[in-house]
C-alpha angles and dihedrals in degrees: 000000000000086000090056095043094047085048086053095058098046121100094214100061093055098101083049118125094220088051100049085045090057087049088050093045087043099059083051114033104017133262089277097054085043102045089047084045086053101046092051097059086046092059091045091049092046085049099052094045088052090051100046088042095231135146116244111262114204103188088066090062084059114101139080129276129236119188112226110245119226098271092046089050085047090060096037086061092047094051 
């Protein structure tokens, strides 16, 4: 959760997707829900980098997020 906060602070991790994700989740569900959700996905991500044995790529976190619309989150479910 420190680690997601720290990354929330930081200048740098603004045209982040994640980020981006955790200001669209705030407006709707609250800053709690939003910072847990975060840090979540920032534990998965750190996971995932320690048992593949790869360096973190920040370029890759760069992007802009869409939130998926019902139908789209319907089809998503199906797949």
């Amino acid at each position: 959760m420190q680690l997601f906060m720290g990354m929330r602070r930081c200048k740098d991790t603004k045209s982040w997707r994640m980020m981006q994700r955790y200001e669209y989740m705030k407006k709707n569900k609250g800053s709690g829900k939003s910072i847990i959700s975060g840090a979540r996905k920032t534990a998965e991500i750190v996971w995932a980098l320690l048992t593949a044995k790869t360096e973190f790529d920040s370029a890759k976190m760069t992007g802009i997020y869409k939130p998926m619309n019902l139908l789209e989150q319907a089809l998503a479910a199906a797949n």
